[in-house]
C-alpha positions in Angstrom: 0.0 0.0 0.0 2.8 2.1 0.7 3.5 3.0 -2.8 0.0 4.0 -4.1 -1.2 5.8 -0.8 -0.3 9.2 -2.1 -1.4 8.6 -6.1 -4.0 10.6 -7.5 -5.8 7.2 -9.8 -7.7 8.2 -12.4 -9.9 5.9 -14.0 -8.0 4.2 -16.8 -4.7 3.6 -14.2 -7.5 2.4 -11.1 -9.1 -0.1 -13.5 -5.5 -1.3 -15.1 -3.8 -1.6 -11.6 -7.0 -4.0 -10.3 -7.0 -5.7 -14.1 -3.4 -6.5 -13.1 -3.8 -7.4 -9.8 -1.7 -4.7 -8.7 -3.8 -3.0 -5.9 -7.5 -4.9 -5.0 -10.4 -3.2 -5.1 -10.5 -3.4 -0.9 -7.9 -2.4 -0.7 -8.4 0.8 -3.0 -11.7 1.5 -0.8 -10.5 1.3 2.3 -7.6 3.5 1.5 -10.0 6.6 0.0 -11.8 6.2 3.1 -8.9 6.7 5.2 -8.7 9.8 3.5 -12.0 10.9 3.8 -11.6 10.4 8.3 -8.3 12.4 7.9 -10.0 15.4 6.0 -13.7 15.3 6.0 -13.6 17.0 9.6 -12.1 20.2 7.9 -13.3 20.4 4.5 -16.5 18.7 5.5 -17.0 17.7 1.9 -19.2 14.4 2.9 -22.5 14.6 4.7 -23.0 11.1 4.5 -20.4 8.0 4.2 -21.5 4.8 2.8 -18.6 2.7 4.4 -20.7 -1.2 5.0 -22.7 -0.6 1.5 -18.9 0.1 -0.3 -17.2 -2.2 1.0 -19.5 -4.7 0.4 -19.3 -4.0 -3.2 -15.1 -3.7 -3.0 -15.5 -7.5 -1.7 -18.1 -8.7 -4.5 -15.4 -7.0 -7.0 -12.5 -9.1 -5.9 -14.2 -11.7 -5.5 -15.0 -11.8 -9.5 -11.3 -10.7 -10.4 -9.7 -12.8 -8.4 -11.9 -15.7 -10.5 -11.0 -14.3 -13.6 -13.8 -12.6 -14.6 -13.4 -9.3 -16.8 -14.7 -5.9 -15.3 -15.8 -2.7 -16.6 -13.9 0.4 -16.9 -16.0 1.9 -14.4 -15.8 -1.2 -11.6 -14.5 -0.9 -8.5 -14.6 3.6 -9.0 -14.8 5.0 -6.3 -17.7 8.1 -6.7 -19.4 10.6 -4.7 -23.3 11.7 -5.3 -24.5 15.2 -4.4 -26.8 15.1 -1.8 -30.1 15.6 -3.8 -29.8 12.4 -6.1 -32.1 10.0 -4.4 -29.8 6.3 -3.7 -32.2 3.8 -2.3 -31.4 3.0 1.5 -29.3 5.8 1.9 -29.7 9.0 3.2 -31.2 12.2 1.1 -30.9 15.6 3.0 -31.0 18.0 0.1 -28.5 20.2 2.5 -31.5 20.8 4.4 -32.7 19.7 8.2 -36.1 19.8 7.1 -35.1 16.0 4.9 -32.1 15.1 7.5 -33.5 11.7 8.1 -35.3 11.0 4.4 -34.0 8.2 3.0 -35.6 7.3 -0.5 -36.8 3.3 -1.4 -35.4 3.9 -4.9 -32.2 4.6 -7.1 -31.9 8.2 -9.7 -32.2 6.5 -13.0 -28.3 8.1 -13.1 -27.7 6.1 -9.7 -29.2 2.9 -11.7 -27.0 3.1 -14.7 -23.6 3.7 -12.4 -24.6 0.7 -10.4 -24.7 -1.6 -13.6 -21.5 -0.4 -14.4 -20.1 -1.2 -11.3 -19.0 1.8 -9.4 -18.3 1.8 -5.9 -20.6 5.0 -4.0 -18.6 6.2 -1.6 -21.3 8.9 0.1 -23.3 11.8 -0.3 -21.6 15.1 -0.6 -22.6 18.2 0.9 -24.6 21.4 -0.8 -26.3 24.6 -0.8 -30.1 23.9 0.9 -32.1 22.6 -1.9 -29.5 23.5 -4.4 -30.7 27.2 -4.2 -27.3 28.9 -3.7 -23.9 29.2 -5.5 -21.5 28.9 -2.4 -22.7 26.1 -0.5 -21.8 27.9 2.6 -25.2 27.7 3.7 -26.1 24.1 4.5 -27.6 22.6 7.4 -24.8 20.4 7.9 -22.2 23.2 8.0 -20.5 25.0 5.2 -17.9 23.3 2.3 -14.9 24.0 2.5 -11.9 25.0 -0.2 -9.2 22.6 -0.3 -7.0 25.3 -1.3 -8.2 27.6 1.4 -10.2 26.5 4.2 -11.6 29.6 4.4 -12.9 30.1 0.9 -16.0 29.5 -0.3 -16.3 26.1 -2.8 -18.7 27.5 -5.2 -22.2 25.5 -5.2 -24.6 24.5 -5.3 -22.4 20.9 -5.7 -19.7 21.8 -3.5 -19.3 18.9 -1.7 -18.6 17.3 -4.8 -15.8 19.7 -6.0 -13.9 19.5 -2.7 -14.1 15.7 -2.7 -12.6 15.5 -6.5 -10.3 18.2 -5.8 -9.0 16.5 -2.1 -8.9 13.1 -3.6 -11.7 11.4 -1.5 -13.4 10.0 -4.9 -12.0 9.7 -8.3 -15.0 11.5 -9.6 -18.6 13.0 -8.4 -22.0 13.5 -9.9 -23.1 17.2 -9.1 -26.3 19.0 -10.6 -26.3 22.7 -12.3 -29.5 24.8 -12.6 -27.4 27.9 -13.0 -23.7 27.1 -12.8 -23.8 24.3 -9.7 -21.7 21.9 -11.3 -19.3 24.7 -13.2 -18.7 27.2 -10.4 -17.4 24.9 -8.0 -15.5 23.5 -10.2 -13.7 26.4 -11.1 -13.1 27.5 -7.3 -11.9 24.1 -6.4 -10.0 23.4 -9.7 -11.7 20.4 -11.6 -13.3 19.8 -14.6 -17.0 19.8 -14.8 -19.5 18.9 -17.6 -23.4 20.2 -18.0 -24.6 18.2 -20.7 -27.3 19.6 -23.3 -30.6 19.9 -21.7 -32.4 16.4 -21.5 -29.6 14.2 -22.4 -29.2 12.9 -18.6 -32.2 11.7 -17.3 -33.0 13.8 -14.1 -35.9 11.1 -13.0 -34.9 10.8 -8.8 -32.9 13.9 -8.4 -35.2 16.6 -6.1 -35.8 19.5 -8.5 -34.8 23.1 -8.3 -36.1 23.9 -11.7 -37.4 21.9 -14.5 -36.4 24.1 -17.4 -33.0 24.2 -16.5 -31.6 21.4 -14.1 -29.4 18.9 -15.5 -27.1 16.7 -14.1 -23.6 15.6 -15.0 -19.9 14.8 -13.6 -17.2 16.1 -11.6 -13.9 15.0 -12.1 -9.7 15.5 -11.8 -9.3 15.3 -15.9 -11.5 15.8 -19.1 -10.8 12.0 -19.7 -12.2 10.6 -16.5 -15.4 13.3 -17.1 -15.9 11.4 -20.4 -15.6 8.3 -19.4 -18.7 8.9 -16.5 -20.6 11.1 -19.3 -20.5 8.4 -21.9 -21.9 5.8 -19.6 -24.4 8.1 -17.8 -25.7 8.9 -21.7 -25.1 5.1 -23.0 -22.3 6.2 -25.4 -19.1 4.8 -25.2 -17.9 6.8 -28.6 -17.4 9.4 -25.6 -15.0 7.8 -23.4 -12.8 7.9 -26.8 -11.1 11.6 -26.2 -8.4 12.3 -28.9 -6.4 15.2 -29.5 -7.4 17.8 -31.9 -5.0 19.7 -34.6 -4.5 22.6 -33.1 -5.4 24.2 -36.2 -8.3 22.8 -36.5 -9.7 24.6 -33.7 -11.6 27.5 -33.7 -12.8 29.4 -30.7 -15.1 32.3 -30.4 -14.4 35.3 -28.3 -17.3 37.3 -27.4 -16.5 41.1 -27.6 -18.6 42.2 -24.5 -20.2 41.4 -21.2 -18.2 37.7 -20.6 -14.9 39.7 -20.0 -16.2 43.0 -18.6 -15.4 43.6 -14.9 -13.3 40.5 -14.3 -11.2 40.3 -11.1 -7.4 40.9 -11.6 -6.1 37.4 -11.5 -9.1 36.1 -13.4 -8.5 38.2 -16.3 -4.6 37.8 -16.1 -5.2 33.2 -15.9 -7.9 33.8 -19.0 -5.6 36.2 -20.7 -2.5 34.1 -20.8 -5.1 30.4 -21.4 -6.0 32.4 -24.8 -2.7 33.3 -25.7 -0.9 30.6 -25.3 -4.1 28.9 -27.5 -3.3 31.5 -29.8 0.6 30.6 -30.2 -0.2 27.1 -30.3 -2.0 27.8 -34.1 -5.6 27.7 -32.6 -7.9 30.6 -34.2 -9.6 32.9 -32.3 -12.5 34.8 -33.5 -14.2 38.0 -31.8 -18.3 37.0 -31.8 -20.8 39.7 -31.0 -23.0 38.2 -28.6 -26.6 39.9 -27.9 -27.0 42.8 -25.2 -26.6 40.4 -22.0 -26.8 42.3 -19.4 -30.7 42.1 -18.2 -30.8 38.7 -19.3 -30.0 37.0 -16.2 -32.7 39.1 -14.4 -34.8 37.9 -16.9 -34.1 34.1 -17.2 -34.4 34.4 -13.5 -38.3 34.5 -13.6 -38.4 31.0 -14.7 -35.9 29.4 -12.0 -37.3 31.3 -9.1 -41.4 30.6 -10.3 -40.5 27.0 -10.5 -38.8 26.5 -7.3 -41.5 28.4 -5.3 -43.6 25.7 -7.0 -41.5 22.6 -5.7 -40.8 24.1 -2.5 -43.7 26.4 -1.6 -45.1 23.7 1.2 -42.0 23.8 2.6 -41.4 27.5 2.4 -44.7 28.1 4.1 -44.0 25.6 7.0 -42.4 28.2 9.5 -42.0 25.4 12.4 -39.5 23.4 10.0 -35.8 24.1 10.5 -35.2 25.0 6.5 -32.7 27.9 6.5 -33.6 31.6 6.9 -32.0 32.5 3.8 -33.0 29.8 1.9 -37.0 30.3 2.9 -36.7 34.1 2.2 -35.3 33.4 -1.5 -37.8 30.4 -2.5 -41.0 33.0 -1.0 -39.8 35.6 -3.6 -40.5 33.4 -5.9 -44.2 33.7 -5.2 -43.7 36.9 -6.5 -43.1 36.8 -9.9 -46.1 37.4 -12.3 -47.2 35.3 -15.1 -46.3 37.8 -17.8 -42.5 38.0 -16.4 -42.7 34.0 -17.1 -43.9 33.8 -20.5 -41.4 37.2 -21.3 -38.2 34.8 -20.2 -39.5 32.0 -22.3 -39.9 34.2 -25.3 -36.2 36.0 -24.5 -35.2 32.4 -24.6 -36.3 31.7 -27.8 -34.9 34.9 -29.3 -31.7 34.5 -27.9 -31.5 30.8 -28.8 -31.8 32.0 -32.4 -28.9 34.4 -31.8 -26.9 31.9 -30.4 -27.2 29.3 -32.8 -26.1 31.8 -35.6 -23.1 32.3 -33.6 -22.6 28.9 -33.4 -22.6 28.5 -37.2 -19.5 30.6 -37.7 -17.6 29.1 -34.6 -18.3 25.8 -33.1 -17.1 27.6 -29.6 -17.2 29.7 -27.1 -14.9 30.5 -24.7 -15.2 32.2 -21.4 -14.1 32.8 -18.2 -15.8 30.4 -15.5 -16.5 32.9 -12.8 -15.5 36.4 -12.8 -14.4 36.3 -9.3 -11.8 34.2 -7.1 -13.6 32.1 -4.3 -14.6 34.4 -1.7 -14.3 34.2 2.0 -17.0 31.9 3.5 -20.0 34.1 4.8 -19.4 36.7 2.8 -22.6 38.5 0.6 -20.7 41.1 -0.8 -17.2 42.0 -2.6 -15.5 44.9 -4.1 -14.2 44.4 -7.7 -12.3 47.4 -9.0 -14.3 50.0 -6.6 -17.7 48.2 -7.8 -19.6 46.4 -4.9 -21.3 43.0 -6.3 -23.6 40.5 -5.0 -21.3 37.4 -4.4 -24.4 34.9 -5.2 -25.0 36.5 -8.4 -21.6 37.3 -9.4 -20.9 33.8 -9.7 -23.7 32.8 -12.2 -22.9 35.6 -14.2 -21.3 33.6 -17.5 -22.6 30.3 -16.4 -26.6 30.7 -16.3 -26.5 31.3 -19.8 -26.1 27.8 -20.6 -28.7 26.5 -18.8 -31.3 28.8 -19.6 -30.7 27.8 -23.4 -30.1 24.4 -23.0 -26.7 24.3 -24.5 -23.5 22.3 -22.9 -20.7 23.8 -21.1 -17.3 22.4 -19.6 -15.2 24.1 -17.2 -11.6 23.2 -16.4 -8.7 25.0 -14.7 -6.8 27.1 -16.5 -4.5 28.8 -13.8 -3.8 29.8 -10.4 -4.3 33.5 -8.9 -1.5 35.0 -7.1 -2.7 33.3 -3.8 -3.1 30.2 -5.0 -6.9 29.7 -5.8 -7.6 27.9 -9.2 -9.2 29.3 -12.1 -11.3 27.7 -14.1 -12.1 28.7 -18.2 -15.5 27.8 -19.7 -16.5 26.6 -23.4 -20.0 26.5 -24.2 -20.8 24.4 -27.1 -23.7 23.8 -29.7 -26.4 21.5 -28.4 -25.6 17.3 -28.3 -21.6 18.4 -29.2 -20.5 17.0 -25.9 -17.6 15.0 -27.8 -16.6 18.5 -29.6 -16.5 20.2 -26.2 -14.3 17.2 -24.5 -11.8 16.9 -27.7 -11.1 20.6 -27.5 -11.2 20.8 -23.7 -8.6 17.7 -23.8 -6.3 19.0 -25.8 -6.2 22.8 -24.4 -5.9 20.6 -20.9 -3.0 18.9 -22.0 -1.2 22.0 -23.5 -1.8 24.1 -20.2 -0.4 21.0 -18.4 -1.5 22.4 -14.7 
């Protein structure tokens, strides 16, 4: 055990070194666990452990190997679930003390199909309450901690699932993103994250936020190992299949406004050198005139905030439950909005979508920063970004809601380190179903940054 104790496995070396009987798959388990008792105190990454149920599996696994049998690329992975993705006999708390002690009688569909494949679940990772935040500071269970800097926000709502990637108490995570949740964290906890095209995961068994734009999808330390869970959660091995692109192949748009206006220093100076050094490796950059943005996001906002007063208006209105102050406050608004601000988003929507896809006919990308901000300090509402005093909540979402309101997928994967030492993380959004584009061109710009 001694040699392999301090190795970051990803997916292709874990399954090789139990193919070759190198490490077992108890072995494996128990070690990530170790990790997760020496860590999980301070980062608190893990609301729930699933200790009996994995190791259980780790013993069926080597079990089969030792008798021969060939396993799946995915047996024997050790992965964490955000805390909203139902897993039959195993506790469900949303973040939230109002479902502390739910535990559902049935799998997520995305639970189902990681099962067959034979992962290992390793727990349930903390979040923002009901996956209505972008910090996931503000959890009944306590607040996530950076791994970089234990007193930095991990971007949520799937922060849990970020710190465990990023700490190496899982080899990859399933988070969900209704506004960024999967990409923000990411970024402030340097991984890769994927939302997928609208409706290409099934979201049956995950609690809502909001139907229009949840989706579900993978956290992990590489674009490889992100491929690998994408193409089995989507039933497409072609995926797992990342190559690297000519260089000059590649074409990138740059928009011209709004995704690089008011960027924090270190933000714009990691984005900065990402696109030159794209730009001295031979791939083209194009400037892209994207529509007037700026309102959008209030607008698009009428749809998330309707629909989650809907889900969660029973237990908004319950003022003897223990559901968060902040939480309760920001679902309640949602009462608010009228049914003309509704059907104005979902026509927005449409217009933009038209915008976008002619964009997307003259580059197959775009590239963006992440989050225009470096993790904040935990607690924190408000910062100050060149004399100009911003929501942090909102800040966060700024380039990342766009994807989800149109229903188009995004990948985020670190790109640098600010002067401190906090990742981060550049965004490309890609046309609808072009998951494979997105991972080729994310691979290759991954393996040229080489962080």
């Amino acid at each position: 055990m001694s040699n392999i104790e301090n190795q970051n496995w990803n997916i292709v070396e874990l399954h090789q070194a139990y193919t070759n009987k190198i490490v077992s798959p108890v072995e494996m388990i128990e070690l990530f666990y170790e990790r997760i008792d020496q860590q999980n105190k301070q980062l608190n990454a893990y609301i729930t452990v699933c200790y009996e149920q994995a190791m259980m599996e780790a013993i069926r696994l080597e079990k089969q190997i030792m008798n021969g049998c060939q396993i799946g690329l995915l047996s024997g992975i050790p992965i964490s679930v955000k805390d909203l993705i139902f897993t039959k006999n195993i506790k469900t708390t949303m973040g939230s003390g109002v479902f502390k002690d739910f535990v559902p009688s049935f799998d997520a569909e995305v639970i189902k199909t990681l099962k067959q494949h034979g992962v290992i679940i390793m727990g349930k990772t903390n979040m923002h309450e009901l996956a209505y935040g972008t910090t996931s500071d503000d959890s009944y269970f306590g607040p996530c901690k950076n791994p970089y800097d234990l007193t930095k926000i991990s971007g949520g709502s799937s922060g849990g699932s970020a710190v465990a990637v990023s700490s190496g108490l899982c080899v990859g995570a399933l988070g969900t993103d209704t506004s960024g949740s999967i990409r923000i964290p990411a970024s402030c906890c340097g991984v890769v994250g994927m939302k997928p095209t609208y409706g290409r995961i099934n979201v049956d068994g995950i609690y809502p936020l909001s139907w229009s734009m949840d989706h579900v999808g993978p956290m992990t330390r590489n674009v490889t190992d992100n491929a690998i869970i994408y193409s089995v959660l989507v039933g497409d091995p072609t995926f797992s299949q990342v190559e690297k692109l000519d260089l000059k192949d590649v074409v990138l748009g740059l928009p011209t406004a709004y995704f690089f206006d008011d960027l924090e220093g270190d933000v714009r100076e990691s984005i900065t050198k990402a696109i030159q050094l794209m730009e001295s490796l031979g791939v083209a950059i194009e400037s892209v005139h994207t529509p007037e943005m700026k309102k959008v996001m209030e607008i698009s906002s009428a749809i998330d905030r309707s629909e989650a007063y809907f889900i969660n208006q029973e237990v908004a209105l319950d003022e003897h439950n223990s559901l968060g102050n902040e939480t309760r406050s920001r679902i309640l608004k949602g009462a608010d909005i009228r049914a003309y601000e509704f059907l104005y988003a979902q026509k927005v929507k449409e217009e933009l979508s038209l915008s976008f896809n002619k964009i997307f006919e003259t580059v197959p990308f775009i590239v963006t920063p992440t989050i225009p901000i470096l993790p904040t300090n935990i607690g924190e509402a408000f910062v100050t970004i060149d004399q100009r005093k911003v929501e942090v909540r909102s800040e966060l979402m700024k380039f990342t809601f766009l994807a989800n309101y149109l229903g188009n997928p995004a990948i985020t994967f670190p790109c640098g380190f600010s002067k401190t030492g906090l990742p981060v993380g550049i965004q490309i959004m890609g046309q609808k179903n072009d998951e494979a584009g997105l991972y080729k061109v994310a691979y290759m710009l991954e393996q040229e940054l080489d962080l």
